[in-house]
C-alpha positions as CSV (number, residue, x, y, z in Angstrom):
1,X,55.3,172.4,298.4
2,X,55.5,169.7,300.9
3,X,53.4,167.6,299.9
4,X,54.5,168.2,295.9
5,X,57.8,167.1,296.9
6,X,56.6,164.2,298.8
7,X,54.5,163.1,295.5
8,X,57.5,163.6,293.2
9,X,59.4,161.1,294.8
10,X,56.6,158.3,295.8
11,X,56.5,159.1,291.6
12,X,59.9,158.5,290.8
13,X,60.6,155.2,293.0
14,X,56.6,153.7,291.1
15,X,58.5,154.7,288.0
16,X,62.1,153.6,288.4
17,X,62.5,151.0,290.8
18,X,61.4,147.6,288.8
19,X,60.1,145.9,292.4
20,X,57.8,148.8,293.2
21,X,56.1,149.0,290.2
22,X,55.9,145.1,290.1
23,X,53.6,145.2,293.5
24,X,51.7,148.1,291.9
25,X,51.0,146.0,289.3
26,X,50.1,143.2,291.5
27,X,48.1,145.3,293.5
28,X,45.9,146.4,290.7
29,X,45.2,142.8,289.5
30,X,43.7,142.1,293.0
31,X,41.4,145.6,293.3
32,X,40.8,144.7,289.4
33,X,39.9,141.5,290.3
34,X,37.8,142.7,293.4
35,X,36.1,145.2,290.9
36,X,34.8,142.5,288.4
37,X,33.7,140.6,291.2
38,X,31.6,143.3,292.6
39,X,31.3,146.2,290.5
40,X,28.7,148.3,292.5
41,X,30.4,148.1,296.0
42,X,33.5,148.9,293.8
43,X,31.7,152.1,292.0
44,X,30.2,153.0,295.2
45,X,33.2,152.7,297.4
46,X,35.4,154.8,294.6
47,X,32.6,157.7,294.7
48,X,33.0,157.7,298.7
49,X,36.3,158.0,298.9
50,X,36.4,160.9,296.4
51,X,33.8,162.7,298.2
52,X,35.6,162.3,302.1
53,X,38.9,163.5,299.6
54,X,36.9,166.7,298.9
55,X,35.4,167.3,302.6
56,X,38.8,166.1,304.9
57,X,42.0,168.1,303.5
58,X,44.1,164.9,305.5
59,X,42.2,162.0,302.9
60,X,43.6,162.0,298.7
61,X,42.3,160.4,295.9
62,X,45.9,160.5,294.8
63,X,47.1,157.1,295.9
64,X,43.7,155.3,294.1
65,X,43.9,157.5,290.7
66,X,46.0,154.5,289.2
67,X,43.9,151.6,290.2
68,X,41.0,153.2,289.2
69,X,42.6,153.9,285.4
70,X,43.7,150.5,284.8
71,X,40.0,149.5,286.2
72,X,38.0,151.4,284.3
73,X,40.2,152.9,282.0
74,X,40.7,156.9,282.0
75,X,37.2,158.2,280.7
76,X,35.5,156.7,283.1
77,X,37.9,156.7,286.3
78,X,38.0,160.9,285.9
79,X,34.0,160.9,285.5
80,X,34.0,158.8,288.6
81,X,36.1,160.6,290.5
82,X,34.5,164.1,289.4
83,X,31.5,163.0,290.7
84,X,33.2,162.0,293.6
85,X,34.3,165.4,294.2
86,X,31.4,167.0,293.2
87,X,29.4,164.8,295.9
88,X,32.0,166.1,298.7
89,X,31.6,169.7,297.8
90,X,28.0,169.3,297.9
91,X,27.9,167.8,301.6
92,X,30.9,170.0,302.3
93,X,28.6,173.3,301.4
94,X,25.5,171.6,303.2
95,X,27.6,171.3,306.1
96,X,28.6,174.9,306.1
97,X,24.7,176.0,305.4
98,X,23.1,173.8,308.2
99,X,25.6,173.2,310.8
100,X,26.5,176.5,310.7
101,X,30.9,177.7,312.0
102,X,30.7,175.1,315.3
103,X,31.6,172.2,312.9
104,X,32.9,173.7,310.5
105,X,35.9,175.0,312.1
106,X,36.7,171.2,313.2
107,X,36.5,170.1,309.4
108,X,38.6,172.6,307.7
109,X,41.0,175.4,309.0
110,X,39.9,178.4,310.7
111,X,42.7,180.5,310.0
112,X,42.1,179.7,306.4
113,X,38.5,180.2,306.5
114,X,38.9,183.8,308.5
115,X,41.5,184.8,306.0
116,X,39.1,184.5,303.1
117,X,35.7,184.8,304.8
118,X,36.0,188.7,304.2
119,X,36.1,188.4,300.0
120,X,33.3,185.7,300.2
121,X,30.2,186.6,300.4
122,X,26.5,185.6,298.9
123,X,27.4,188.4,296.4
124,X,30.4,187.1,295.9
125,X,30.8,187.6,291.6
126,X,30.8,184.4,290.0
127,X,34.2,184.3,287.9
128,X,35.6,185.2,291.6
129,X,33.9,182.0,293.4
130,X,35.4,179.7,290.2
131,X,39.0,181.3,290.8
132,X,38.8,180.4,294.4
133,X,37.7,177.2,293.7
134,X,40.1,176.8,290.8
135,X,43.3,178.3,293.5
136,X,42.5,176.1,296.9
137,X,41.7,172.9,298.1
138,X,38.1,171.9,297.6
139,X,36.7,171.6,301.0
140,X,37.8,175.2,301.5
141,X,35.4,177.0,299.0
142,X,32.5,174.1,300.5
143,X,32.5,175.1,303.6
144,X,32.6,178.5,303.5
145,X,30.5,179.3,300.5
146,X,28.3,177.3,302.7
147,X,28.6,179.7,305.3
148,X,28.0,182.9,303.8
149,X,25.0,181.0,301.8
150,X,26.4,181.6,298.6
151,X,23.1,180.6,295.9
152,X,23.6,176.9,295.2
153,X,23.1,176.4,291.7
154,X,26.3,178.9,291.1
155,X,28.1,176.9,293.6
156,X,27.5,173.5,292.0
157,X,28.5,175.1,288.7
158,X,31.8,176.6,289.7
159,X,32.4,173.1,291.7
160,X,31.7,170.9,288.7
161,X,34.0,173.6,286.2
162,X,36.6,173.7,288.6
163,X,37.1,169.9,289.4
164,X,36.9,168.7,285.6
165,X,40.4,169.5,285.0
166,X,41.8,168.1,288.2
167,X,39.9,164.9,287.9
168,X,41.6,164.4,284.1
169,X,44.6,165.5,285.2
170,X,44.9,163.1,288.2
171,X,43.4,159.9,286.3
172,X,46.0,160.7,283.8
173,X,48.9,160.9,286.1
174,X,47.4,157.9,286.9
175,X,47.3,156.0,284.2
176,X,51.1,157.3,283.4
177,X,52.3,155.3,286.5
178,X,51.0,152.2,285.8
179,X,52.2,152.1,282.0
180,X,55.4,153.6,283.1
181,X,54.9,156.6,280.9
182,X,57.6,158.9,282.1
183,X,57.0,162.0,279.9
184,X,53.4,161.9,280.5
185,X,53.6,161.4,284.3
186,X,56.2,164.4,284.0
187,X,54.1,166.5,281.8
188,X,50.9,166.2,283.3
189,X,52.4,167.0,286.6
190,X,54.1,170.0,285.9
191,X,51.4,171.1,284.2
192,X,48.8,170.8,287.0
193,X,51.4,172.1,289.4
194,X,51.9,175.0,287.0
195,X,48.3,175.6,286.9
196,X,47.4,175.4,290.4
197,X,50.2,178.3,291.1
198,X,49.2,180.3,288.4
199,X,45.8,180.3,289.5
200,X,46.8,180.9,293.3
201,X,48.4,184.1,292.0
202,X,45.6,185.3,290.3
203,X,43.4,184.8,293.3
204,X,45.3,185.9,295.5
205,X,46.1,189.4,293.3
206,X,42.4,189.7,293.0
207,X,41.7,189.7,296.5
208,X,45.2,192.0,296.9
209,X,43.5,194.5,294.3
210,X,39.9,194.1,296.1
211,X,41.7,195.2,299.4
212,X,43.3,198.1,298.2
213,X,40.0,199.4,296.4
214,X,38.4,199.2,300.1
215,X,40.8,200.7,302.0
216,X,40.6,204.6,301.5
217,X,36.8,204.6,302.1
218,X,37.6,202.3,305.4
């Protein structure tokens, strides 16, 4: 909720305060620039920072969704950054499967791992593994479907369904702040706040209902 809030208002001074938006605009034409000049470094660099974004919870893509839109334009800036993602969650369940809970626990929380470890396991069904993916942040289900050696090919499929949205969503919001496009920076928010809560409660009563089923035979 923090970091929501936080968001909302770095949104509203981009949007209503005419100096802001004029070094945001400035800004762009340099990466833009920078871009042209050297568009596989730029590519490169983009997909990089997306992937750390879905290993480190402390590193966003956030703050580079609207340079990359006025780049490369909105099709292409959410492919890139779902690949981005995508790459992350990869390493991020690689790390889990081969480094095993000793780095792990310094990558990502361990009170949040521990608190789901218990409804993730390599059996884990699959629409169950896509909510979770779906409900937290994306180095979360990495590393600990890494852990519990959750099969792969399901993994990377619940990673890449999961992330499509987000990544249109954020290019989007995006692409809103540099036109100054107040109803769709306000729409597409909401709406991906809405649907990040609404999927949190559905996990989370899942996982509720899962406990209750276990407990009499415990």
């Amino acid at each position: 909720m923090l970091l929501i809030g936080a968001l909302g208002a770095l949104l509203a001074l981009l949007l209503f305060a005419r100096g802001a938006h004029e070094q945001l605009l400035g800004i762009a034409e340099t990466l833009d620039r920078l871009a042209t000049a050297h568009p596989v470094w730029a590519v490169a660099l983009v997909i990089a920072l997306s992937a750390l974004s879905a290993m480190l919870a402390f590193v966003s893509t956030a703050v580079i969704a609207p340079f990359m839109a006025g780049t490369w334009g909105a099709p292409r800036a959410a492919f890139l950054l779902w690949l981005g993602w995508l790459l992350g969650g990869v390493l991020a369940y690689a790390i889990g499967r081969s480094l095993g809970r000793p780095v792990v626990r310094h990558l990502a929380s361990p009170e949040l791992l521990a608190r789901y470890e218990e409804f993730m396991t390599h059996r884990a069904p699959f629409g169950l593994v896509l909510l979770f993916q779906l409900a937290l942040p994306s180095e979360i289900p990495g590393y600990l479907l890494g852990l519990v050696r959750y099969p792969f090919p399901r993994y990377l499929l619940a990673l890449a369904l999961a992330e499509l949205p987000y990544a249109v969503a954020t290019v989007h919001l995006g692409a809103g702040v540099m036109a100054r496009r107040v109803p769709v920076v306000v729409g597409v928010g909401v709406a991906a706040v809405l649907f990040s809560a609404w999927t949190w409660h559905l996990l989370h009563r899942r996982l509720g209902l899962q406990q209750r089923a276990r407990s009499p035979l415990e």
